[in-house]
N, C-alpha and C positions, 0 to 999 in steps of 0.2 A: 242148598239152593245155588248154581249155578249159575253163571253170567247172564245168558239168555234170558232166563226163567225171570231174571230181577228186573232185564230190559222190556220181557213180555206181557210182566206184574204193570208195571209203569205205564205200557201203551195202552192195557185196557183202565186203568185207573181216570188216565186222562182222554180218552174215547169217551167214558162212564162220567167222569164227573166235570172235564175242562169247559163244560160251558158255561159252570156255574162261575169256576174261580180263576179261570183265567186272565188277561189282563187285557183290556176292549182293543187293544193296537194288537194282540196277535188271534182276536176272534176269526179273521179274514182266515188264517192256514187253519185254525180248526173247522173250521165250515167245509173247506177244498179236502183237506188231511181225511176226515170221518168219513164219507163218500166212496174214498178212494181202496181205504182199507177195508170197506164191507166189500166194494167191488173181489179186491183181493179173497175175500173171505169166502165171496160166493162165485171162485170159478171152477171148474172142470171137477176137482179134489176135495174140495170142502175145506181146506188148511189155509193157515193165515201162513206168509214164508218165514217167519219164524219156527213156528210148527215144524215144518217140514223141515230148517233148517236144527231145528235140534233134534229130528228123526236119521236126518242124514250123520251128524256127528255120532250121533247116540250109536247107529247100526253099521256106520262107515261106507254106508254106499249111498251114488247119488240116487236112487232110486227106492228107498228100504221098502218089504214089507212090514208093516206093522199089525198084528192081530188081535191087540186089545184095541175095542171101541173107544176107551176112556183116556189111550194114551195116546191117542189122535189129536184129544181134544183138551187144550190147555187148561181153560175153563174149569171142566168138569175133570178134570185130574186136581187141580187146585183147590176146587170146591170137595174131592173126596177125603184128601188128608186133611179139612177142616173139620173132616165127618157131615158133610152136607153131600146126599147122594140125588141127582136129580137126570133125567132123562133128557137123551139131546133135544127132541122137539121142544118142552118147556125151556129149557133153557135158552135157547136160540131163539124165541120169542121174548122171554125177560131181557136176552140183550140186545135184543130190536127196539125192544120198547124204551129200554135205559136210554138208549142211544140216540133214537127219534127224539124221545123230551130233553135230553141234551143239548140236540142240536138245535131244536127250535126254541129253547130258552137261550140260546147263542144268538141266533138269527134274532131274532127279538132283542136280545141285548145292542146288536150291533144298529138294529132301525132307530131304537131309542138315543143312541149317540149322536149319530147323526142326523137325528130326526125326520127319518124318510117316512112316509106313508105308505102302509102296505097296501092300500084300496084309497087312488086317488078322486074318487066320485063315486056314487052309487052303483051308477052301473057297471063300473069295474067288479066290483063287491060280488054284485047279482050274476057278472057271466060268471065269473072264477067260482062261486059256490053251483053254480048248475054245472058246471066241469067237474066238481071235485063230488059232487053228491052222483053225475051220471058216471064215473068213473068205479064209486064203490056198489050202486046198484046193480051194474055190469060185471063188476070184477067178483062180484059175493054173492050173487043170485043167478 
């Protein structure tokens, strides 16, 4: 295991688990940090720049092709030498979903610190749920 691979092991661990065990004064950069790296994850190429950066070392060009699917993909290359073989679509939702409840167990730890109200009256409550409910009947139907 290589430098990167140990640094790439790291960022998804704490992506995956820092909301649980991090320490409530640095929840602020995990909340900014998690956003910023799915952004990364999800643009043009589908590669996080680590990815690509250890496709460039690995092939020596800034540019490589790479023709294995699985060595695209950190994740599921790391999960195959476990002998865990899983398909990218599954998998790119198990770590949306990790990540989601992550983050909003962060965001939640951090309200409870400072004791902010997430819904300061009822009616706040009532618009944000007809938001969030006509957003998924639109977005799913």
């Amino acid at each position: 295991m290589n430098l990167l691979e140990i640094i790439h092991l790291i960022i998804l661990f704490y992506l995956s688990l820092g909301g649980y065990f991090i320490p409530t004064q640095y929840i602020p950069v995990y909340l900014l940090s998690l956003p910023y790296i799915v952004i990364d994850w999800n643009d043009k190429d589908g590669l996080c720049w680590i990815t690509k950066l250890t496709n460039m070392i690995k092939y020596g060009d800034t540019n490589p092709e790479v023709e294995d699917d699985i060595e695209n993909s950190f994740t599921r290359k790391w999960l195959s030498k476990l002998g865990i073989t899983i398909d990218k679509q599954r998998l790119t939702f198990l770590l949306y979903s990790i990540f989601t409840i992550s983050w909003f167990y962060a965001y939640n730890r951090l309200m409870k610190k400072y004791k902010i109200k997430l819904f300061p009256d009822n009616m706040t409550r009532y618009i944000s749920y007809t938001f969030v409910l006509s957003w998924l009947i639109i977005t799913y139907i």
